[in-house]
Backbone atoms as SQL, in Angstrom:
CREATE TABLE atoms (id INTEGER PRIMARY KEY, chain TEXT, resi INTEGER, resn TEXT, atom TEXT, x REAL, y REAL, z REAL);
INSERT INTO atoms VALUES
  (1, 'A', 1, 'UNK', 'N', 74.224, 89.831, 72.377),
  (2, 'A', 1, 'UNK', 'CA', 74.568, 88.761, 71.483),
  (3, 'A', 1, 'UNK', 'C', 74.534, 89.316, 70.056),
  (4, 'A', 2, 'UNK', 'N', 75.717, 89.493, 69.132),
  (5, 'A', 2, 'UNK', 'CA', 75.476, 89.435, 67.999),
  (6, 'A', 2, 'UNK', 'C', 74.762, 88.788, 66.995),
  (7, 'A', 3, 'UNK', 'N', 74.650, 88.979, 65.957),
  (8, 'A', 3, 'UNK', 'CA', 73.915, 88.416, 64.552),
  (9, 'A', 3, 'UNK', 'C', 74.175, 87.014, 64.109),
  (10, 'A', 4, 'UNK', 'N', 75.890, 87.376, 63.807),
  (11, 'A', 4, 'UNK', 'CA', 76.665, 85.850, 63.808),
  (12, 'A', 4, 'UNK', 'C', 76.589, 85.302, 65.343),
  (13, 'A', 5, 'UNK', 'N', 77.023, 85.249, 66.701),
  (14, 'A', 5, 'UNK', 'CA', 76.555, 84.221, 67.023),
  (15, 'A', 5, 'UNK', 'C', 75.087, 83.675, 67.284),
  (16, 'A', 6, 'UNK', 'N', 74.164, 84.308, 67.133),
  (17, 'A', 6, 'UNK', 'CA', 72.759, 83.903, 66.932),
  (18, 'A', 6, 'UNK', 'C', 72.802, 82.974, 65.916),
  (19, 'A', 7, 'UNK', 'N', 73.034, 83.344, 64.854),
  (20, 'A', 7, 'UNK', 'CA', 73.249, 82.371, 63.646),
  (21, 'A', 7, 'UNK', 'C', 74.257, 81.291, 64.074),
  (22, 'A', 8, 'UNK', 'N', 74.894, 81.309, 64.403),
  (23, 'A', 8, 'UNK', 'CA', 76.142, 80.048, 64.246),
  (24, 'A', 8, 'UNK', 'C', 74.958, 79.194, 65.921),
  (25, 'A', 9, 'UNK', 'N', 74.417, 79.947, 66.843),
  (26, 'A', 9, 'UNK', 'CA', 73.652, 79.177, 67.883),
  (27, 'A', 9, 'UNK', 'C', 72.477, 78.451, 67.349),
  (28, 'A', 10, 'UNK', 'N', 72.025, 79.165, 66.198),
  (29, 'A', 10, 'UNK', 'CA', 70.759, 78.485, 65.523),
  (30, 'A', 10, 'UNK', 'C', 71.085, 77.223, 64.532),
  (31, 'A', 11, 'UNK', 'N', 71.812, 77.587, 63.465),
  (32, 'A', 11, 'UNK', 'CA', 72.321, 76.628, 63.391),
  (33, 'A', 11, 'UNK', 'C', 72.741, 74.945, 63.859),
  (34, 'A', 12, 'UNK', 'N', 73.634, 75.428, 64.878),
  (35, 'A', 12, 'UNK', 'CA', 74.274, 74.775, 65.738),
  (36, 'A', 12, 'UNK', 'C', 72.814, 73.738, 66.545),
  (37, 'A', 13, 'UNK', 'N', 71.924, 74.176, 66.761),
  (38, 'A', 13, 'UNK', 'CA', 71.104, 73.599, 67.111),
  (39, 'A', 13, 'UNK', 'C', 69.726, 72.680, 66.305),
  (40, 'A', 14, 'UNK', 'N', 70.406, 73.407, 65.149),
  (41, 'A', 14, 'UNK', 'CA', 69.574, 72.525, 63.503),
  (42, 'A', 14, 'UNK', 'C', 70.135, 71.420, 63.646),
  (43, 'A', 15, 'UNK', 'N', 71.956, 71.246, 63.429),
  (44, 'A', 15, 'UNK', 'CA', 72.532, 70.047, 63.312),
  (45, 'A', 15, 'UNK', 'C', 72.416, 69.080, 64.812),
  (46, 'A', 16, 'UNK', 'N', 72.405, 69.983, 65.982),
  (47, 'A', 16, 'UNK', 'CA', 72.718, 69.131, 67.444),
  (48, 'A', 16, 'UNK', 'C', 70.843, 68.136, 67.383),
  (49, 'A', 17, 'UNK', 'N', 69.829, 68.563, 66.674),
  (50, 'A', 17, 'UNK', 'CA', 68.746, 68.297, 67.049),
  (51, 'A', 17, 'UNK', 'C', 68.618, 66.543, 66.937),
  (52, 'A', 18, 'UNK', 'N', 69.011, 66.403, 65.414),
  (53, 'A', 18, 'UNK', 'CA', 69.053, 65.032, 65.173),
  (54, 'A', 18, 'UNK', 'C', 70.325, 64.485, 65.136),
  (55, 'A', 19, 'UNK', 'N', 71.268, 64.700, 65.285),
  (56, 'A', 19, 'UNK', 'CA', 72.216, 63.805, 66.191),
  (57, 'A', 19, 'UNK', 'C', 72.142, 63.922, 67.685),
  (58, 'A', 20, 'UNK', 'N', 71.240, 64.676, 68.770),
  (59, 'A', 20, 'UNK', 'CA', 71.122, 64.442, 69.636),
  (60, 'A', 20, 'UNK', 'C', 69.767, 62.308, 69.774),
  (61, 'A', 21, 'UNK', 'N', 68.946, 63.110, 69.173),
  (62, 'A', 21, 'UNK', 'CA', 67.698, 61.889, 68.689),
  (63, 'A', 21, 'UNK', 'C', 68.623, 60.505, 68.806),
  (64, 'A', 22, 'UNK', 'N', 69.381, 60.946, 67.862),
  (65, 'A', 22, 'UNK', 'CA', 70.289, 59.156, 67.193),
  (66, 'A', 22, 'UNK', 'C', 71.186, 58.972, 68.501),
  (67, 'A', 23, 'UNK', 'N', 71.555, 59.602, 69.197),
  (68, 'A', 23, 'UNK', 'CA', 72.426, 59.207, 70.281),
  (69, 'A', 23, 'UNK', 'C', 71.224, 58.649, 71.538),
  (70, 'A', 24, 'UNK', 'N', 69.997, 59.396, 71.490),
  (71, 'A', 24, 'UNK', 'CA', 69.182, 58.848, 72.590),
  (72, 'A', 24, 'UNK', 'C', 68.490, 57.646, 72.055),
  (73, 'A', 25, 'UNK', 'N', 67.981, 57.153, 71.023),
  (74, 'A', 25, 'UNK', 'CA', 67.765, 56.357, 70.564),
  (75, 'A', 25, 'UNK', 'C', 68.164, 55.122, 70.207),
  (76, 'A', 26, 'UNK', 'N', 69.490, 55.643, 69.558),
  (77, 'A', 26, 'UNK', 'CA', 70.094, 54.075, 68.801),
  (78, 'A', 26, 'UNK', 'C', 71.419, 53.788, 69.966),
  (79, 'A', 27, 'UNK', 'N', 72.042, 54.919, 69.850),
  (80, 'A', 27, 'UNK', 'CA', 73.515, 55.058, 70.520),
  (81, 'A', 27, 'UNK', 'C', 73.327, 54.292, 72.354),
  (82, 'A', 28, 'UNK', 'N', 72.217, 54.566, 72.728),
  (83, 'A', 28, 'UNK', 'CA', 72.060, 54.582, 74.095),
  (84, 'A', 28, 'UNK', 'C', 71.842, 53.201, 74.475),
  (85, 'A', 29, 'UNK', 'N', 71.172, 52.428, 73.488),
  (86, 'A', 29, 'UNK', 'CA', 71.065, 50.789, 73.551),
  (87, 'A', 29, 'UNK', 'C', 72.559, 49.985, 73.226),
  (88, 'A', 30, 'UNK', 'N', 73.399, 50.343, 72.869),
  (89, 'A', 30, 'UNK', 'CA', 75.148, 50.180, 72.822),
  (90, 'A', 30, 'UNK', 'C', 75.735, 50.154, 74.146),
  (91, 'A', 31, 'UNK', 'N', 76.274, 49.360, 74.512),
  (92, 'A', 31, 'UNK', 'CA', 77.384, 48.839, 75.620),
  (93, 'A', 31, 'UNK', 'C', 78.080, 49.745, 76.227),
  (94, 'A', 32, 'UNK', 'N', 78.084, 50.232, 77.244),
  (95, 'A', 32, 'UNK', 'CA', 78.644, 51.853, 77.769),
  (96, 'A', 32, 'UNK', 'C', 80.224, 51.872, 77.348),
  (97, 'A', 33, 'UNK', 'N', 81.193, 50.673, 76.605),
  (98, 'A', 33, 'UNK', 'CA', 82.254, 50.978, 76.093),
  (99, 'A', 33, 'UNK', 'C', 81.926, 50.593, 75.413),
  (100, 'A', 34, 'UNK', 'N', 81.464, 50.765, 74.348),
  (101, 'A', 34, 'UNK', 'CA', 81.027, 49.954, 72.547),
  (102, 'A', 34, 'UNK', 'C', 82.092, 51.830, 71.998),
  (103, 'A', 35, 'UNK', 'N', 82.930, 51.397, 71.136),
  (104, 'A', 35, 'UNK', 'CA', 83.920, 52.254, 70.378),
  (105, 'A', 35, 'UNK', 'C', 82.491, 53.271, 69.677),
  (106, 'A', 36, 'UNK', 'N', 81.767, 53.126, 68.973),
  (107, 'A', 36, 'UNK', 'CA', 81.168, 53.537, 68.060),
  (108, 'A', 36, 'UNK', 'C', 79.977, 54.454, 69.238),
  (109, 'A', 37, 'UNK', 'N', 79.324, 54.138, 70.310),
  (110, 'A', 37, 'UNK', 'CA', 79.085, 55.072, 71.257),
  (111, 'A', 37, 'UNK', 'C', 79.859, 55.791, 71.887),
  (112, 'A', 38, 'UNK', 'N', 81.032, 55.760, 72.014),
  (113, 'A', 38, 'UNK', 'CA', 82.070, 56.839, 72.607),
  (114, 'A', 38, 'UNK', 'C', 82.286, 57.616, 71.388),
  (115, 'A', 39, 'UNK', 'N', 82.943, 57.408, 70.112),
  (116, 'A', 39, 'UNK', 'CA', 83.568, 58.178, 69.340),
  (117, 'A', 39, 'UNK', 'C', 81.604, 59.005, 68.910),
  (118, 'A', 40, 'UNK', 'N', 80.905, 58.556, 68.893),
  (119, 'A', 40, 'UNK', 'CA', 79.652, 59.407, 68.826),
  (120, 'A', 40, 'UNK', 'C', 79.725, 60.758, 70.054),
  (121, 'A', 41, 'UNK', 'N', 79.836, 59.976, 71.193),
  (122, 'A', 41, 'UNK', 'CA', 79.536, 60.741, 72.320),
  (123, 'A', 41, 'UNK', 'C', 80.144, 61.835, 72.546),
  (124, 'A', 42, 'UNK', 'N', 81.992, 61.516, 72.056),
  (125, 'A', 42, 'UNK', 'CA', 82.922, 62.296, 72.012),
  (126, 'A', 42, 'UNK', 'C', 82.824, 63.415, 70.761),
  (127, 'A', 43, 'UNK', 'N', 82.230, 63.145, 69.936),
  (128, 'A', 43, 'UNK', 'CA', 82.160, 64.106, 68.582),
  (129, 'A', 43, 'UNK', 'C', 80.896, 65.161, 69.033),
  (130, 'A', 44, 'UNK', 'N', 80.085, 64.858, 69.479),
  (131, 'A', 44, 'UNK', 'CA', 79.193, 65.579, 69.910),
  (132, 'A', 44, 'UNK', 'C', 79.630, 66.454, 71.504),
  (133, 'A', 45, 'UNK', 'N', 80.192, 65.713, 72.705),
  (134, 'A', 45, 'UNK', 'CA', 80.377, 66.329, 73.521),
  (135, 'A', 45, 'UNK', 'C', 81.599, 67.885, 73.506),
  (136, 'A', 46, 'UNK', 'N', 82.516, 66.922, 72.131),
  (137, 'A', 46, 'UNK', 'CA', 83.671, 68.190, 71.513),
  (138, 'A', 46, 'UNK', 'C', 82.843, 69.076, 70.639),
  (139, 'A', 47, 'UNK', 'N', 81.965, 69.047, 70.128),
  (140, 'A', 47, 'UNK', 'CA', 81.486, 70.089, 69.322),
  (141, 'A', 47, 'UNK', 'C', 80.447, 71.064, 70.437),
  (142, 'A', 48, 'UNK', 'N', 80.106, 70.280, 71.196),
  (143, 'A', 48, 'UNK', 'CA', 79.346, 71.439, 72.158),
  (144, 'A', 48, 'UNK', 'C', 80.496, 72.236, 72.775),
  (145, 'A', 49, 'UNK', 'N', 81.461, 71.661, 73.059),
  (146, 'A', 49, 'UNK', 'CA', 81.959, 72.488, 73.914),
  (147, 'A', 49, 'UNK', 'C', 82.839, 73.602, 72.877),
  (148, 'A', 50, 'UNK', 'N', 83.080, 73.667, 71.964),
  (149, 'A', 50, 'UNK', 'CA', 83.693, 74.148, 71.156),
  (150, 'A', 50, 'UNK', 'C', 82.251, 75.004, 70.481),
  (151, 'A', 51, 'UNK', 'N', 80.963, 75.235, 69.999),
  (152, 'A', 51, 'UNK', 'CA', 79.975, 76.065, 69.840),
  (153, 'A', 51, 'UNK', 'C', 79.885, 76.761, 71.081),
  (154, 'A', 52, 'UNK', 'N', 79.943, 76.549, 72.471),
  (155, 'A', 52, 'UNK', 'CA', 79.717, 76.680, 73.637),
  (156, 'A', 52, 'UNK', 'C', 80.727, 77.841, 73.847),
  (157, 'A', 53, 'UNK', 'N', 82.303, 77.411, 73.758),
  (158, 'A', 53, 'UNK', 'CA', 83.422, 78.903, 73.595),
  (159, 'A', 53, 'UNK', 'C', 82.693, 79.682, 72.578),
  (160, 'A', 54, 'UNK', 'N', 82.318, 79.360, 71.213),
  (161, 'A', 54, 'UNK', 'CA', 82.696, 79.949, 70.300),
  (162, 'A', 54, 'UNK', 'C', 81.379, 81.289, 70.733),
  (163, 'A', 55, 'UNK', 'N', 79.921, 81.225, 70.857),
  (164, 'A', 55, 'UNK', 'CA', 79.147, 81.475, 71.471),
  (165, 'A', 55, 'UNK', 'C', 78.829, 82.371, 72.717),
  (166, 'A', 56, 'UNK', 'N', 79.997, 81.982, 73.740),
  (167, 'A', 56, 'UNK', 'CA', 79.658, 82.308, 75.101),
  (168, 'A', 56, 'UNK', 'C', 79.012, 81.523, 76.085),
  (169, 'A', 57, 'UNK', 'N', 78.345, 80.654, 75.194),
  (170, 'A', 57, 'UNK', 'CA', 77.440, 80.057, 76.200),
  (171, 'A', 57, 'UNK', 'C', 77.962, 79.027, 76.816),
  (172, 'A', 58, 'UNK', 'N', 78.579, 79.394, 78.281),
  (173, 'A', 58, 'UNK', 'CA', 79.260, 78.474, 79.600),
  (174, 'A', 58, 'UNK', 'C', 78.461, 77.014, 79.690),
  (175, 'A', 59, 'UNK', 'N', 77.238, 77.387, 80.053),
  (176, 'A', 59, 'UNK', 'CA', 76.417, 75.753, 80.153),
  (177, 'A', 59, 'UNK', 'C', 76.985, 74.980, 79.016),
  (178, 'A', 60, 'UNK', 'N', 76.634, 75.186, 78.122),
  (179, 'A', 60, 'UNK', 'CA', 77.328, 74.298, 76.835),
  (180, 'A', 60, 'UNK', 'C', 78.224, 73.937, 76.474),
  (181, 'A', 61, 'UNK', 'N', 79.520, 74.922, 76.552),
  (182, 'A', 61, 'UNK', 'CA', 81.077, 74.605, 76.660),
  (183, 'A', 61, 'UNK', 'C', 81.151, 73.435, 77.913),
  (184, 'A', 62, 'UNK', 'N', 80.802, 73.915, 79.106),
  (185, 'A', 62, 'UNK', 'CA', 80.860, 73.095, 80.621),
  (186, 'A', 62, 'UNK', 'C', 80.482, 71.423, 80.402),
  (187, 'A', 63, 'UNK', 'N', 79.141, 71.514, 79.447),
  (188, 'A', 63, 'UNK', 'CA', 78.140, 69.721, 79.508),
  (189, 'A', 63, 'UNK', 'C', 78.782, 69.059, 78.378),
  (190, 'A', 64, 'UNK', 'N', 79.737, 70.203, 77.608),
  (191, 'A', 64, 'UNK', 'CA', 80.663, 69.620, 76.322),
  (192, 'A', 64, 'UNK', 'C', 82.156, 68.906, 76.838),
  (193, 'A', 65, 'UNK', 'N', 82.283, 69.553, 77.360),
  (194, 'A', 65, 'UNK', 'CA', 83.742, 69.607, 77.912),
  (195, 'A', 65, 'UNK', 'C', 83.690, 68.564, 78.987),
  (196, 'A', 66, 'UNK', 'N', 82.745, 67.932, 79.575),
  (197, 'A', 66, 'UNK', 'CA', 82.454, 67.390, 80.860),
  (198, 'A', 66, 'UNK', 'C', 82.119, 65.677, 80.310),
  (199, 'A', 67, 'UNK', 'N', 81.773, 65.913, 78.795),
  (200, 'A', 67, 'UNK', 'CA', 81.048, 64.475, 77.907),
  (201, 'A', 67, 'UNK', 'C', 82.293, 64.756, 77.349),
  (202, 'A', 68, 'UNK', 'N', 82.807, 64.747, 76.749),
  (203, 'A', 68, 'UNK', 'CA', 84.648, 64.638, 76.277),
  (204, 'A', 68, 'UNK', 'C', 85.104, 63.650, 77.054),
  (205, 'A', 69, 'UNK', 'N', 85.438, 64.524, 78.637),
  (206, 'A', 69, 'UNK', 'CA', 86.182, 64.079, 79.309),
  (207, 'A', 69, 'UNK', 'C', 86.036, 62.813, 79.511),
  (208, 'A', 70, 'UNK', 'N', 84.558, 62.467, 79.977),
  (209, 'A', 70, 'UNK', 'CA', 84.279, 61.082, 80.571),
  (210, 'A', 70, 'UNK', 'C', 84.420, 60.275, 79.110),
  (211, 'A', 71, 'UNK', 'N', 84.534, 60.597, 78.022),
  (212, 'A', 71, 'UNK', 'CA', 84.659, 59.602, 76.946),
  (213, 'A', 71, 'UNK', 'C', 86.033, 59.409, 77.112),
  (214, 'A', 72, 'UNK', 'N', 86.892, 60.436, 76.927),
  (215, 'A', 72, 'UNK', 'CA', 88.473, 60.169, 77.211),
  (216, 'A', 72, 'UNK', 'C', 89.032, 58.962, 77.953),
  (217, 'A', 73, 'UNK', 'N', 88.636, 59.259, 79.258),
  (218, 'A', 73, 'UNK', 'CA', 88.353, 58.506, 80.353),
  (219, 'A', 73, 'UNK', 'C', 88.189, 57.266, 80.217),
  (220, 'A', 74, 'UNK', 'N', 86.969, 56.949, 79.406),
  (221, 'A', 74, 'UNK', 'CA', 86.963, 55.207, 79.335),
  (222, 'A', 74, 'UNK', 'C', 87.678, 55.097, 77.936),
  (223, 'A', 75, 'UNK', 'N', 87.998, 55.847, 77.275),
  (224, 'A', 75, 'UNK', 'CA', 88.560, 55.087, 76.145),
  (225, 'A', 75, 'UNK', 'C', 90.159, 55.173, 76.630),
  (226, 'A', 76, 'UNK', 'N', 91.052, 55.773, 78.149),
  (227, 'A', 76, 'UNK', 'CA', 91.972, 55.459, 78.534),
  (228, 'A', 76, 'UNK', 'C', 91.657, 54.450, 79.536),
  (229, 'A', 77, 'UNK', 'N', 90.759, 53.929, 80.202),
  (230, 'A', 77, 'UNK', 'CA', 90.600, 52.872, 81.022),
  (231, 'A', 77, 'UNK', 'C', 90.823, 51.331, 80.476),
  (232, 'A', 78, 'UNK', 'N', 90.056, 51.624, 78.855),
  (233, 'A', 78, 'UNK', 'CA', 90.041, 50.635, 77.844),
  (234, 'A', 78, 'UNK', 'C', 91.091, 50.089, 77.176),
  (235, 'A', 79, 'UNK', 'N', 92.305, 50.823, 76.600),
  (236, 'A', 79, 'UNK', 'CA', 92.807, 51.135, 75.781),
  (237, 'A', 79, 'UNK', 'C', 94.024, 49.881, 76.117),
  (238, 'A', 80, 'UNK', 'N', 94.021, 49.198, 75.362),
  (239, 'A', 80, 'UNK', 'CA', 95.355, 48.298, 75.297),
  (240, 'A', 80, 'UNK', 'C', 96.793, 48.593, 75.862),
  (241, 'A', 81, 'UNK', 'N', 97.433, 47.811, 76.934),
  (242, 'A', 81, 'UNK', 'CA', 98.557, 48.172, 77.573),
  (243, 'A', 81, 'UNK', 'C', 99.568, 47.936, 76.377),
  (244, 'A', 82, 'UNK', 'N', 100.443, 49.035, 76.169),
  (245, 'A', 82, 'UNK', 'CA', 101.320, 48.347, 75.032),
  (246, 'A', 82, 'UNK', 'C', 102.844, 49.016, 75.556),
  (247, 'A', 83, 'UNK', 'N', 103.571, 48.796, 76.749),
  (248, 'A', 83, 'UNK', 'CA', 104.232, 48.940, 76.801),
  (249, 'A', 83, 'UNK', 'C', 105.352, 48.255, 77.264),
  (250, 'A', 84, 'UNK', 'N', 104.979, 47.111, 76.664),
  (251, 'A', 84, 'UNK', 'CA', 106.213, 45.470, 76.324),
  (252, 'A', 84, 'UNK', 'C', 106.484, 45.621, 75.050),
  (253, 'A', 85, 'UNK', 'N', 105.904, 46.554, 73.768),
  (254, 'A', 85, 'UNK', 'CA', 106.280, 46.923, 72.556),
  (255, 'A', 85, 'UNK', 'C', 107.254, 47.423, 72.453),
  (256, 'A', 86, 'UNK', 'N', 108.144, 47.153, 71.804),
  (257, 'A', 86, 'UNK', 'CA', 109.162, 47.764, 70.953),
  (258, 'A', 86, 'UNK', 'C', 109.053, 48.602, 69.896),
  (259, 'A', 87, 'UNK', 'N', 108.810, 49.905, 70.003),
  (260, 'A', 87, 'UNK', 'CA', 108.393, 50.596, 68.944),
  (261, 'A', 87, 'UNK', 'C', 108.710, 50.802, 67.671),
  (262, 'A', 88, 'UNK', 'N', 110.054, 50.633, 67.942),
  (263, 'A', 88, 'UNK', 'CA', 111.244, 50.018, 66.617),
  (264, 'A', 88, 'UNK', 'C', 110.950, 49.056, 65.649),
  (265, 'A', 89, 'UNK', 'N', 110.024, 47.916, 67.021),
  (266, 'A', 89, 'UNK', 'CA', 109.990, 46.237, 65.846),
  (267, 'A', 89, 'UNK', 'C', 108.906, 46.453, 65.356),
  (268, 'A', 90, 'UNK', 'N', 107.952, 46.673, 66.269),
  (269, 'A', 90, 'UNK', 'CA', 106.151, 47.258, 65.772),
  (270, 'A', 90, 'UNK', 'C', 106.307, 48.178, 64.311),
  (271, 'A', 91, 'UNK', 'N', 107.468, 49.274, 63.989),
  (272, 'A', 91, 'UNK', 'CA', 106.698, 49.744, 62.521),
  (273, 'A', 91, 'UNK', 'C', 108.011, 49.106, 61.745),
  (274, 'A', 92, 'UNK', 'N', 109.034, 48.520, 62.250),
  (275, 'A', 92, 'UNK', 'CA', 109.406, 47.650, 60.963),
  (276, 'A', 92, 'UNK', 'C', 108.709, 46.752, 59.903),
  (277, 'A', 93, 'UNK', 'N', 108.810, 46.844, 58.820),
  (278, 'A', 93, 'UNK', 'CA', 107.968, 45.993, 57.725),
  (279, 'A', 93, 'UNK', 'C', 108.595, 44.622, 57.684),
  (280, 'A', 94, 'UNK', 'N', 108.085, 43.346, 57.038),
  (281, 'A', 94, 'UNK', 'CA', 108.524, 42.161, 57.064),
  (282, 'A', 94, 'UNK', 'C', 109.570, 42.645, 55.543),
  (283, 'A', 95, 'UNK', 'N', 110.646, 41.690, 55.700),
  (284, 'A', 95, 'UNK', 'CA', 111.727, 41.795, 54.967),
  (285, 'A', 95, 'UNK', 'C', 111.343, 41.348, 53.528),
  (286, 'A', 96, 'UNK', 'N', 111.983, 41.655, 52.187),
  (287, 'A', 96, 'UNK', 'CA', 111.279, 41.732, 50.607),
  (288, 'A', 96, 'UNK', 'C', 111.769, 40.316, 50.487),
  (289, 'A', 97, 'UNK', 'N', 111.049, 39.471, 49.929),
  (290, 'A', 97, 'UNK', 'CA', 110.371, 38.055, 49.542),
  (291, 'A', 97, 'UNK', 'C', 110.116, 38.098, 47.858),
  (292, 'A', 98, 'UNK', 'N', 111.131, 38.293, 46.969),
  (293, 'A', 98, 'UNK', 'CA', 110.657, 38.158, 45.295),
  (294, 'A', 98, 'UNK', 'C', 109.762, 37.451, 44.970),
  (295, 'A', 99, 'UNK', 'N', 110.039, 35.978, 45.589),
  (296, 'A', 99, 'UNK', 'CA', 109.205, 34.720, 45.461),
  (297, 'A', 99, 'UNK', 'C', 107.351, 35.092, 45.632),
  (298, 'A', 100, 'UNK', 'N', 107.221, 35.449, 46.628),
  (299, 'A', 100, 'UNK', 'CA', 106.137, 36.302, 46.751),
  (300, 'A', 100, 'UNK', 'C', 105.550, 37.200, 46.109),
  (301, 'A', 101, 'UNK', 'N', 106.148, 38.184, 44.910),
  (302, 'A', 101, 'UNK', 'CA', 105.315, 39.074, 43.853),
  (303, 'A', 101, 'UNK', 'C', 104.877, 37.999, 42.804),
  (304, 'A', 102, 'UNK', 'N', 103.466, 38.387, 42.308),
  (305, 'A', 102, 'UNK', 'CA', 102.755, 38.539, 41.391),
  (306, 'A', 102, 'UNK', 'C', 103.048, 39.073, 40.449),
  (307, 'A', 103, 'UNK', 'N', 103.557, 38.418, 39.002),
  (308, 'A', 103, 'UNK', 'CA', 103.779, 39.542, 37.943),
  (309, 'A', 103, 'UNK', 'C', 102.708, 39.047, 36.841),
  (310, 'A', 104, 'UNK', 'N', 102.258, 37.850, 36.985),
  (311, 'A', 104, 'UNK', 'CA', 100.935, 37.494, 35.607),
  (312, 'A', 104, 'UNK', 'C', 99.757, 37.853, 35.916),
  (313, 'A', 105, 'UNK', 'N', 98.892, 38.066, 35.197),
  (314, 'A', 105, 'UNK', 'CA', 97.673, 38.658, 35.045),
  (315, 'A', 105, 'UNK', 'C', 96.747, 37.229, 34.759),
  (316, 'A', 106, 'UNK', 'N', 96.218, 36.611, 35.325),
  (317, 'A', 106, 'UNK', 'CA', 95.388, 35.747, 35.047),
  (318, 'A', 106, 'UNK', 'C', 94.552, 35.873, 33.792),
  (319, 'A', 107, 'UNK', 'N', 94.503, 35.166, 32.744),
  (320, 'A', 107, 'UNK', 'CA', 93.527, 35.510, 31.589),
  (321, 'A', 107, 'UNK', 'C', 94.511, 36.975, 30.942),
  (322, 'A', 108, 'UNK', 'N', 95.377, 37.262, 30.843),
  (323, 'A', 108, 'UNK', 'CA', 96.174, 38.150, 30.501),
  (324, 'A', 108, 'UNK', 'C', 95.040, 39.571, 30.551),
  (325, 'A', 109, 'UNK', 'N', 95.952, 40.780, 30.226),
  (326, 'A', 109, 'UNK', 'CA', 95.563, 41.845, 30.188),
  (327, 'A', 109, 'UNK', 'C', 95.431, 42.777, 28.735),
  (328, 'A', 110, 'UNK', 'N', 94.918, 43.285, 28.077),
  (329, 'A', 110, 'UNK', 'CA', 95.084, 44.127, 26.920),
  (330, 'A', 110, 'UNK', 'C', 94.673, 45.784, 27.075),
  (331, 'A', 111, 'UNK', 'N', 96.005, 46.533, 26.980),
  (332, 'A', 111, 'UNK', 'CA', 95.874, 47.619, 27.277),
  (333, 'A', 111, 'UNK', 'C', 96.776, 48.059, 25.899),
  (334, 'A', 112, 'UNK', 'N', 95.692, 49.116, 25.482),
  (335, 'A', 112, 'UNK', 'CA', 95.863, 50.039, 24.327),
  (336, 'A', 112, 'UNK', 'C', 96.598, 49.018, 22.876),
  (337, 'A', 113, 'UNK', 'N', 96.128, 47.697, 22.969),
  (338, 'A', 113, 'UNK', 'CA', 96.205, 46.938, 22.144),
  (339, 'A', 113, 'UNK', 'C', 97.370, 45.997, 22.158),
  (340, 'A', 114, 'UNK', 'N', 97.980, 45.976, 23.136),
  (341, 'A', 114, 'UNK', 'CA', 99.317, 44.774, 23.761),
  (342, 'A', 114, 'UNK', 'C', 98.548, 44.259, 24.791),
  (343, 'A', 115, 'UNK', 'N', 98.267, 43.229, 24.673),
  (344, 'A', 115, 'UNK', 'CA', 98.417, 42.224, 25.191),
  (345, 'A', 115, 'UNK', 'C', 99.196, 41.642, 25.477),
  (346, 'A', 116, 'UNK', 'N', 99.280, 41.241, 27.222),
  (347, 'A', 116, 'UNK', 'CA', 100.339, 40.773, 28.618),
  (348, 'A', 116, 'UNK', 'C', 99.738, 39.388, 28.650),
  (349, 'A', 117, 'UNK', 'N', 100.831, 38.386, 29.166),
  (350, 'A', 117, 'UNK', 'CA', 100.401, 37.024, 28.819),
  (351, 'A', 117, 'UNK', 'C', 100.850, 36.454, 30.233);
């Protein structure tokens, strides 16, 4: 084992220590699909497995790569059917309405000594 990955493993295990804590602690009392325990679970299970390549170390890439997946997993089990959408109408914007802009400033404005009314 080299210098750098010793270091990047030590490290790596400074930051995994207490975000492991907050995931057994706080994260674990959260609803096994609560968004905010997956995208936790998933940020941590992708960073192990990604220290884990970077490293060598198989166990870690493997328990990284393995907590990914199963987050993937329910956040595709979860995930809103949207394919009665029209993808076309969905990012069209609503059509321009003049009547609708705002051009007065309530109590007017004074900038660099003009005053807007």
């Amino acid at each position: 084992m080299s210098f750098v990955t010793a270091l990047i493993r030590v490290n790596y295990r400074v930051v995994r220590t207490p975000a492991d804590f907050v995931r057994r602690k706080v994260l674990n009392r959260l609803p096994g699909d609560s968004l905010v325990r997956l995208t936790a679970d998933g940020a941590i299970g992708l960073a192990d497995a990604v220290i884990g390549r970077i490293t060598g170390d198989e166990e870690m890439r493997k328990r990284g790569g393995a907590m990914a997946k199963t987050v993937t997993d329910a956040l595709q089990v979860g995930a809103p059917r949207t394919s009665n959408i029209d993808p076309h109408s969905a990012l069209t914007p609503p059509p321009f309405d003049p009547s609708l802009q705002r051009t007065d400033i309530p109590g007017g404005l004074e900038i660099d000594g003009y005053m807007s009314t």
